[in-house]
C-alpha positions as CSV (number, residue, x, y, z in Angstrom):
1,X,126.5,-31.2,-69.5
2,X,126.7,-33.8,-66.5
3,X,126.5,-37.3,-66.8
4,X,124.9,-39.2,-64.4
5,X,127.3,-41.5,-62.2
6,X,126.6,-44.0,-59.8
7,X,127.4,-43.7,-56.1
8,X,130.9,-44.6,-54.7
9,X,130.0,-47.9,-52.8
10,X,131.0,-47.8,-49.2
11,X,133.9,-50.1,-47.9
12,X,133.2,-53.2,-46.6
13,X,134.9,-55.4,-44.3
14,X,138.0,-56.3,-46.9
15,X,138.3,-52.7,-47.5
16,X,138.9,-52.3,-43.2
17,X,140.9,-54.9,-42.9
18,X,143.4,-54.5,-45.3
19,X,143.5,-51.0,-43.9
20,X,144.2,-52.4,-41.0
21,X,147.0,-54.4,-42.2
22,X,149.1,-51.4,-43.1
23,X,148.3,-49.2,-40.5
24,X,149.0,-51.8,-37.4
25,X,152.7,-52.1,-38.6
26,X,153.4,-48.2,-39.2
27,X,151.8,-47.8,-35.6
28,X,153.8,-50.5,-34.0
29,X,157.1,-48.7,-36.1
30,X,156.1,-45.5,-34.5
31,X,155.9,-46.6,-31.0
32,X,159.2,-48.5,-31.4
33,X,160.6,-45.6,-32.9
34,X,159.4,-43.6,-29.7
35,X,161.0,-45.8,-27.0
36,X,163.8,-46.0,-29.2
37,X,164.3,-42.6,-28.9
38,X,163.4,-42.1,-25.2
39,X,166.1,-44.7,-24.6
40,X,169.0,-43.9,-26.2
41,X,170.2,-41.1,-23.8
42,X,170.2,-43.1,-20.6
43,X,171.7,-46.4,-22.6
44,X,174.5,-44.0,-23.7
45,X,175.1,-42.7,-20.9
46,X,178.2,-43.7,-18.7
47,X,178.1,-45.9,-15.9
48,X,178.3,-43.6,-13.2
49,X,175.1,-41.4,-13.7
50,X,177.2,-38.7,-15.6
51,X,175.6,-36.8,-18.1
Protein backbone atom coordinates (compact mmCIF):
# COMPACT_ATOMS: atom_id res chain seq x y z
CA UNK A 1 0.00 0.00 0.00
CA UNK A 2 1.70 3.46 -1.13
CA UNK A 3 0.68 6.60 -0.05
CA UNK A 4 0.82 9.32 -2.15
CA UNK A 5 3.51 12.08 -1.34
CA UNK A 6 4.21 15.31 -2.75
CA UNK A 7 7.30 16.17 -4.71
CA UNK A 8 10.62 17.21 -2.98
CA UNK A 9 10.66 21.06 -3.85
CA UNK A 10 13.84 22.12 -5.56
CA UNK A 11 16.32 24.47 -3.77
CA UNK A 12 16.11 27.82 -4.21
CA UNK A 13 18.43 30.55 -3.97
CA UNK A 14 18.76 30.39 0.17
CA UNK A 15 19.23 26.80 -0.20
CA UNK A 16 22.59 27.74 -2.78
CA UNK A 17 23.75 30.14 -0.81
CA UNK A 18 24.09 28.83 2.36
CA UNK A 19 25.70 25.98 0.52
CA UNK A 20 27.92 28.27 -0.50
CA UNK A 21 28.69 29.57 2.78
CA UNK A 22 30.13 26.25 3.98
CA UNK A 23 31.75 25.09 1.09
CA UNK A 24 33.84 28.58 0.28
CA UNK A 25 35.67 28.20 3.78
CA UNK A 26 36.43 24.32 3.56
CA UNK A 27 37.85 25.18 -0.04
CA UNK A 28 39.83 28.15 1.08
CA UNK A 29 41.11 25.58 4.22
CA UNK A 30 42.01 23.11 1.55
CA UNK A 31 44.02 25.38 -0.58
CA UNK A 32 45.77 26.80 2.49
CA UNK A 33 46.37 23.44 3.60
CA UNK A 34 48.02 22.72 0.14
CA UNK A 35 50.54 25.61 0.11
CA UNK A 36 51.01 24.81 3.54
CA UNK A 37 52.19 21.74 2.75
CA UNK A 38 54.18 22.50 -0.44
CA UNK A 39 56.05 25.02 1.69
CA UNK A 40 57.12 23.55 4.59
CA UNK A 41 60.14 21.64 3.02
CA UNK A 42 62.01 24.55 1.49
CA UNK A 43 61.01 26.95 4.80
CA UNK A 44 62.76 24.11 6.81
CA UNK A 45 65.34 23.76 5.01
CA UNK A 46 68.79 25.27 5.97
CA UNK A 47 70.24 28.21 4.68
CA UNK A 48 72.67 27.00 2.39
CA UNK A 49 70.46 24.97 -0.16
CA UNK A 50 71.15 21.66 1.78
CA UNK A 51 68.66 19.11 1.79
Amino acid sequence: MLADTEPVPKAGPHEWVGLAMLALPALLVALDLTVHHLAVPSVSSPPGGCG
